[in-house]
Structure formats: C-alpha cells, structure tokens
ZAVO-625046 format. One record per residue (C-alpha): y, z, x. Coordinates in steps of 0.5 Angstrom, whole numbers, padded with zeros to 4 digits, always signed. Layout:
YZX
...
end
This chain:
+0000+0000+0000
+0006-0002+0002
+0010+0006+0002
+0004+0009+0006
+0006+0004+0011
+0010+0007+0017
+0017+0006+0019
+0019-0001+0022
+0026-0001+0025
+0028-0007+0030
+0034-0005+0034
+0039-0012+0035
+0046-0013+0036
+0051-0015+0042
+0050-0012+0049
+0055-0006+0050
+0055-0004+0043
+0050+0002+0043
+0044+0000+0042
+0040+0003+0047
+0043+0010+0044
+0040+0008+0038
+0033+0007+0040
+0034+0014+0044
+0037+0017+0037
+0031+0014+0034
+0026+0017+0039
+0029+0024+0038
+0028+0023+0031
+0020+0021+0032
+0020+0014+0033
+0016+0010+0037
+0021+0006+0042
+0019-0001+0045
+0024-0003+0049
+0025-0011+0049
+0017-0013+0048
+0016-0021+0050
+0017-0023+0041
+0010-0024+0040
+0008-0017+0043
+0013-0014+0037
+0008-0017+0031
+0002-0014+0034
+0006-0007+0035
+0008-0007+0028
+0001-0010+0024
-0002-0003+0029
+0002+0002+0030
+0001+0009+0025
+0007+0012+0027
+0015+0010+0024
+0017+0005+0031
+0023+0003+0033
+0024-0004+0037
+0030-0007+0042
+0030-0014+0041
+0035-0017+0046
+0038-0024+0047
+0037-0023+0054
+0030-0024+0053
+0028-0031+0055
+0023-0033+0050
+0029-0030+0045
+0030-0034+0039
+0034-0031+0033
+0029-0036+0028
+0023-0034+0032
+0025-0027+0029
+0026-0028+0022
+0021-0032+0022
+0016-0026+0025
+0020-0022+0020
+0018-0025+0013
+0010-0026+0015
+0011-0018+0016
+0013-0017+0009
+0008-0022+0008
+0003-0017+0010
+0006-0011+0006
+0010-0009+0012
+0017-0007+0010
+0022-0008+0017
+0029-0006+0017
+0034-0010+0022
+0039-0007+0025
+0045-0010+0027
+0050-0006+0033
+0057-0009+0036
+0064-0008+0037
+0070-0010+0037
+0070-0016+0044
+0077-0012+0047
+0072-0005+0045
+0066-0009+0049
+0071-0012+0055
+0074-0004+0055
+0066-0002+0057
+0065-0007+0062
+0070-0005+0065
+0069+0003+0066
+0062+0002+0068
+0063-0004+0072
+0057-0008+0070
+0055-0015+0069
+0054-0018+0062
+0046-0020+0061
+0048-0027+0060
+0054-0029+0065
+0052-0024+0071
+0056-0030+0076
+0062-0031+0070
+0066-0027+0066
+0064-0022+0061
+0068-0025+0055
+0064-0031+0056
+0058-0027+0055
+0059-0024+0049
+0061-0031+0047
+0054-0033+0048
+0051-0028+0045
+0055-0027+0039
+0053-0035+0038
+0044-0033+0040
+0045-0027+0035
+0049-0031+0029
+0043-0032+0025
+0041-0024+0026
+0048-0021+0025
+0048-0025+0017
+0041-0023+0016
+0041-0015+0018
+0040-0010+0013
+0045-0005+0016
+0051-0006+0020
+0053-0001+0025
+0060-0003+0028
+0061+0002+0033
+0068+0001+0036
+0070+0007+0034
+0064+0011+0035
+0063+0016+0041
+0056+0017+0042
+0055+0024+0038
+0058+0020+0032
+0053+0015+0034
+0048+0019+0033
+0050+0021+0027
+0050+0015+0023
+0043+0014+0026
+0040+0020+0024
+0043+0020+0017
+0039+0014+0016
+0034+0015+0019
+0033+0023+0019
+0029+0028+0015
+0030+0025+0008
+0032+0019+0009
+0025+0016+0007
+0027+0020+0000
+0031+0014-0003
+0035+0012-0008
+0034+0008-0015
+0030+0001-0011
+0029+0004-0005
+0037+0003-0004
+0042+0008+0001
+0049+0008-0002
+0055+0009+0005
+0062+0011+0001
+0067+0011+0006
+0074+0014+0004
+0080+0011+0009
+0088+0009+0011
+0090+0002+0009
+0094+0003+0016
+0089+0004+0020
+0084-0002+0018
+0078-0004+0013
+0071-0001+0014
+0069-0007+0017
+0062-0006+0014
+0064-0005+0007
+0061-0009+0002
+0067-0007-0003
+0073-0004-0002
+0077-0001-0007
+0085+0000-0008
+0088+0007-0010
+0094+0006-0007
+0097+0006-0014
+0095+0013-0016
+0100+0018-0016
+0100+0021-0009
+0099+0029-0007
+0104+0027-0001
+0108+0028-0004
+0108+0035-0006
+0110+0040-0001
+0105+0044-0003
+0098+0039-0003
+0101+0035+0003
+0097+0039+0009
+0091+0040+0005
+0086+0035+0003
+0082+0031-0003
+0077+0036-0001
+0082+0042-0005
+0080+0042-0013
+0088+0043-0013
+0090+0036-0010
+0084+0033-0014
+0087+0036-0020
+0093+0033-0018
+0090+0026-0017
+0087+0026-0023
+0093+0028-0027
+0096+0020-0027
+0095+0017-0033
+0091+0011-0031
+0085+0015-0026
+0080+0016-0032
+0080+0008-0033
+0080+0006-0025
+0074+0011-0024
+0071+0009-0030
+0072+0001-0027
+0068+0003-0022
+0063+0006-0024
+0061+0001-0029
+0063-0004-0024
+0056+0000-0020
+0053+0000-0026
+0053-0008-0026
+0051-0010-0018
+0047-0004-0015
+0041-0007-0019
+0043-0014-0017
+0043-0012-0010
+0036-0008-0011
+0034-0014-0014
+0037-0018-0008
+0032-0015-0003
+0039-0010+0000
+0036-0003+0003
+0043-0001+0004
+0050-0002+0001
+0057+0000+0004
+0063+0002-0002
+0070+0004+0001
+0076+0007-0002
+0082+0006+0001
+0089+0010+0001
+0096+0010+0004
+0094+0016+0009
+0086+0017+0008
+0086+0025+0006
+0087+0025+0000
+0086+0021-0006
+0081+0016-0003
+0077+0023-0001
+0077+0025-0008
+0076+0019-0010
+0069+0018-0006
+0067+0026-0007
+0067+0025-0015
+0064+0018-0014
+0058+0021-0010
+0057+0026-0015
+0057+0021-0020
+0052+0016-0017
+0047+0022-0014
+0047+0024-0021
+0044+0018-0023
+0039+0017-0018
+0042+0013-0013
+0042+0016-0005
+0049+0017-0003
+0051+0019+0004
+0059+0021+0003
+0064+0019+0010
+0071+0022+0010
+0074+0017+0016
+0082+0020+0017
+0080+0027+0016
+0074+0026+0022
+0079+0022+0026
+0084+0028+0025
+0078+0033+0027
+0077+0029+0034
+0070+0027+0031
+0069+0019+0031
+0069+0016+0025
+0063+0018+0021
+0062+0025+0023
+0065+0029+0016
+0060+0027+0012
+0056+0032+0007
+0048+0030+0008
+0050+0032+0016
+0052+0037+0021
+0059+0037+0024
+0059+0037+0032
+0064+0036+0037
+0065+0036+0045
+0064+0029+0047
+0061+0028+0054
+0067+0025+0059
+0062+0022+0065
+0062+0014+0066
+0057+0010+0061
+0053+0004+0061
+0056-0001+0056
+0050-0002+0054
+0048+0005+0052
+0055+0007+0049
+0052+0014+0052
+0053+0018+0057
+0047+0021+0062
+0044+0020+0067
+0039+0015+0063
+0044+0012+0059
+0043+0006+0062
+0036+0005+0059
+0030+0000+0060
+0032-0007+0062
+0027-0012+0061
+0021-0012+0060
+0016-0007+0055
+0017+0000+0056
+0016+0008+0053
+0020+0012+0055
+0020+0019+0054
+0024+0023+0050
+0031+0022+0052
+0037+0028+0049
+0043+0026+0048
+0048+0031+0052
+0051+0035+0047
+0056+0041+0049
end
C-alpha cells in the first residue's frame, strides 16, 4: 500500500543555495541521506529501501539530465512510491555573496565566472524547479532557520497530514520588504484599518487580542476574510486533485506586524478547524526578533544565535562538515548543526 511505503525525498535545486544543509537537516530527522548517487542507482535505492530516504540530486553530475529525472519519478509513482521534490535556490546576488565568502568555484564553470555557472544551472534544472512539490528560496534564511523549515515538513507530524495529504504554509509579510516568492497566492490587507496608527497598539503586535480586535473593527473585515475563505474552500480540493502536497498562502500589509499577523493567525485556525494541516510563518515579526524568516512559527521551537564561521556556499551552513559529500554516492554519518 502506497501510505505504509517510507518516506521518499529528492533534495534538487541550484549550488549554494543550501541544499547539503537540507540533507543533514533530514538525516538528524532520521533519514536515510544518499548524496549525488549516479540516477539509475537512485530508483534502485528508492524501490529498496525501508526507512524515510532523502537523495541529493545535483546537476553537476555528468550523467545529469532534469527529463531523466522526472521520467524516474513518475515510474516510482507507477510502483506505488510517492516521491517529493524538493527545489532550493536563491537569489543569484545571494549566491555571488556565498561564493564569494567562501572563495569557492561553481561546479559547473570551475575555469569562468561563477554567474555563468549559475546561469547553466538554472538552464539544466529549469524542468526540476517548474516541477517541484515545494520550493524553498533561502536568500534570507540563515542555517538554524533553515533548519527549521525542514524540520516543519518533514519532522515529527508532518506524515499527519491534511485533507488529500496537503500542508498549508501561511505567511504574514510587509509589501515593502518584498513578496513571498513561494507563494501560490497573495492577498492584500493594506486597506483594512491600521492599528498604526493608534499609539497605544503600534508597538504590539497582530499577536495581541487587542489589535486583533482593532482590525476587526473595520466594517469590511468580515467580507474580506469570509472572501478568503470561501476562495480556499473552492481551490485546495482542486489542488489536492491536481497532485499538490504543498501550498503556500501569503497575507500582506504595509509593515507585516499587525493586520496581515492576525489575518493569518485566524485564517490558520479556520482551516485547522476544517482538517486541513496548516503551518503558520510570521515574516517581519521573525526579522525583528533577529530570527530568519521562517522562524516564528507556531508548530515549532524559536531559536536563535546563528553561528558566525565561513560556510560552504553549497552547504548554507557552518561547521567543519558544511561542505559535504561531493561526487560520488555517499552515507554520512549523523551531522549536527552547530546551535548556540
């Protein structure tokens, strides 16, 4: 039966962005990790093992091809398997800034520059990235926020799932600080009354019953959030239909504190409510707290103190193991990420 199958993740995405910090992530998480195995080694690994196995799938590999991968894919699911895809990148001036730090070449123009490389591999994994069942952008993450992400999708309950096996991510964000890249929508509060404002509700948060009851207060706020939620209602069975485990719903205001926060606290307690598995990210308020974005979230710990030693670009860690497997198959053994 396909739900008594083990866990089946294929880590993909552009050099630098992280994704060797994911795989440990997963292997503290209790995965099985197989770093950059030669492809037809992969569906071997997959169709055998008995434990939840995470596998690194890099373009630098010279048998790499993105159709190659996607055919492998769907002949899994063919076989009852159910492999998730898993897509980190970031910004290419993020990626430059790594490179730079750590002094590394790219993989895929050790003799040019390293914009080219990107360049080339954002071309080779174009297919991956359209095809992916959940992005992870971690311009702005540092390593424990990485972390965290990960361990919220794939940690302790995240096999509990929601109605047709899909997570919800809601994020709250500022307008001026840029959209959630990963966000399948995006809705507007900017026209809801603002506790701003008020003096006494400007330094608290959408957090506070107070501002939540401020923001509730405008005569139009039970029509927007009933809007959204028969909006949901409508699309996440679609997109369960369509094969999606993940979905990404942003809220956004003019300063991200207050009414997108309350916004997307009720919004998560609304879809819970109705059985869908929702995972709750306040952006500006983690910023504020030093955190990365991604790190106030309600289904797990807040941490802080982010290590300060060079990384490898490709790990998006620190450590003297940040710089990971390169090559070949390997299993590494248990990797833990410096905390303070």
């Amino acid at each position: 039966m396909t739900e008594d199958r083990p866990r089946l993740v294929l880590i993909t995405g552009l050099s630098g962005s992280g994704k060797l910090s994911i795989l440990h992530a997963l292997e503290d998480l209790g995965f099985e990790v197989v770093d950059n195995p030669p492809l037809g080694m992969v569906e071997a690994l997959a169709r055998e093992t008995r434990s939840p196995l995470a596998i690194g799938v890099h373009a630098r590999s010279q048998e790499f091809d993105a159709g190659d991968v996607l055919d492998m894919m769907g002949r899994l699911r063919e076989a009852g398997l159910r492999p998730e895809l898993v897509y980190a990148w970031a910004d290419e001036e993020v990626l430059l800034r790594r490179y730079t730090e750590t002094r590394r070449r790219h993989p895929l123009s050790p003799h040019g520059r390293v914009s080219d490389g990107i360049h080339i591999e954002e071309r080779l994994t174009a297919e991956l990235r359209e095809a992916a069942d959940l992005m992870l952008d971690t311009s702005a993450l540092p390593p424990a926020s990485l972390r965290g992400l990960v361990e919220r999708h794939f940690g302790a309950g995240s096999a509990v799932e929601g109605q047709g096996g899909l997570n919800v991510s809601l994020i709250s964000f500022a307008f001026p600080a840029g959209l959630p890249r990963e966000a399948d929508l995006v809705f507007d509060a900017r026209f809801l009354r603002n506790p701003h404002y008020d003096p006494i509700l400007r330094p608290r948060t959408g957090l506070d019953p107070e501002v939540g009851a401020y923001v509730e207060a405008d005569p139009d706020y039970a029509a927007f959030f009933a809007t959204i939620t028969n909006l949901l209602t409508l699309l996440l069975p679609r997109f369960v239909q369509e094969g999606k485990k993940y979905s990404t719903i942003a809220i956004g205001c003019t300063g991200g504190r207050h009414r997108s926060v309350h916004l997307v606290e009720r919004l998560a307690a609304h879809l819970t409510g109705t059985g869908w598995r929702a995972n709750v990210t306040h952006r500006e308020l983690a910023r504020e707290a030093g955190f990365g974005a991604g790190m106030v979230d309600q289904a797990g710990p807040r941490r802080g103190g982010f290590p300060t030693e060079p990384r490898d670009p490709e790990s998006n860690g620190p450590g003297p193991n940040g710089s990971g497997a390169k090559g070949g198959a390997s299993r590494r053994p248990p990797h833990r990420a410096q905390e303070a």
